[in-house]
N, C-alpha and C positions, 0 to 999 in steps of 0.2 A: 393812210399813214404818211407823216412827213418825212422827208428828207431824212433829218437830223434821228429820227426814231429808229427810220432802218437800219442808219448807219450804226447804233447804239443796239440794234437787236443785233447788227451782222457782227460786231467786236464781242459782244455777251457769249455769242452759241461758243457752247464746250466749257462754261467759267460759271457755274453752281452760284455763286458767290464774288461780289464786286464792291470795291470800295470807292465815295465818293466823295465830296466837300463841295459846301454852297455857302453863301454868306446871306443868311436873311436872318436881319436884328427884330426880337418879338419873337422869332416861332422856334419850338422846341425844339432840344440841342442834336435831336437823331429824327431822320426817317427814315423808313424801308419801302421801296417800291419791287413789282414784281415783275419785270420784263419779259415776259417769253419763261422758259427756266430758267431765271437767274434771276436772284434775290439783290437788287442795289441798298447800300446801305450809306444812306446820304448823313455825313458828319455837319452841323449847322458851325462855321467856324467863327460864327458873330457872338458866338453862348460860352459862358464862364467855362462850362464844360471843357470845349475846343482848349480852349488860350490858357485855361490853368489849371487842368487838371489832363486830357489826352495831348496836349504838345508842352505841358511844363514842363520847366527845367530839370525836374527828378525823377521824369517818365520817361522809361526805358523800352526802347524796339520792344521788347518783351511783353512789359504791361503795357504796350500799344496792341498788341497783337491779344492782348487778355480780354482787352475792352472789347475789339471788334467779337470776337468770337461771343462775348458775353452780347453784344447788340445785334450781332447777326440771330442770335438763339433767341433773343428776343421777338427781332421782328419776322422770322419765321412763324412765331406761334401768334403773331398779329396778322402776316399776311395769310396764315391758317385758317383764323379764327371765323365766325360765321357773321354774315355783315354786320348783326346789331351788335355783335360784342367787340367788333372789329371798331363802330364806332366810339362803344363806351373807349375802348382803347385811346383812338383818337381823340375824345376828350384828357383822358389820363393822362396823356402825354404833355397834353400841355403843361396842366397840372404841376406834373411830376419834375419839368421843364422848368418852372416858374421856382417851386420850391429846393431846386438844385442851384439855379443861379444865385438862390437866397443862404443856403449854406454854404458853398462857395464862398461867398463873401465873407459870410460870419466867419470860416476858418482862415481865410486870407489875415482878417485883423487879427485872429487870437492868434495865429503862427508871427506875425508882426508885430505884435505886443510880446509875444512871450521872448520874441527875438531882441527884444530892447528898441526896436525900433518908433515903438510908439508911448513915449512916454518910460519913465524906468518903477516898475512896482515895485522895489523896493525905497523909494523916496515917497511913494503916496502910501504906503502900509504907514510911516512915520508918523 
């Protein structure tokens, strides 16, 4: 075991539950690793996810603290799960990764249209 792993099992003990951020562009917007008893739950801060929807402007400590608990229950029943379904998961994620960053988007422009900022719909109903 490294260095850096001890020191990350010896801060964990007595903490069930751990919040973290990493910046890798391409890989899904969450992971869960299982360190000892404690569940990490790694926020991807490179994904649509992070930057416009868990740290946007209209998300409140509150629905910060929604999401984790919904991604920590999540990756509880990934880190549960029995290897091969644990992998289909790990495929899913990606998946699921890929088609978030894609509605994200799409609501970005419809909230950006709808806000007059792209274009004004009522000059092109005309």
């Amino acid at each position: 075991m490294g260095k850096v792993e001890e020191q990350l099992r010896l801060e964990l003990q007595g903490h069930p539950y751990k919040l973290g951020h990493e910046n890798v562009p391409g890989a899904p917007f969450f992971r869960v690793d299982q360190l000892g008893g404690s569940t990490m739950l790694l926020l991807n801060t490179a994904h649509r996810f992070y930057t416009e929807l868990y740290m946007g402007a209209d998300t409140s400590k509150a629905m910060r603290a929604a999401i984790e608990v919904l991604l920590f229950s999540i990756g509880d029943c990934i880190n549960g799960a029995p290897e091969q379904v644990r992998a289909m998961y790990d495929l899913e994620l990606v998946e699921w990764s890929k088609r978030l960053d894609y509605a994200l988007l799409q609501l970005t422009q419809r909230v950006a249209y709808d806000d007059g900022e792209v274009g004004d719909a009522t000059a092109e109903a005309a």
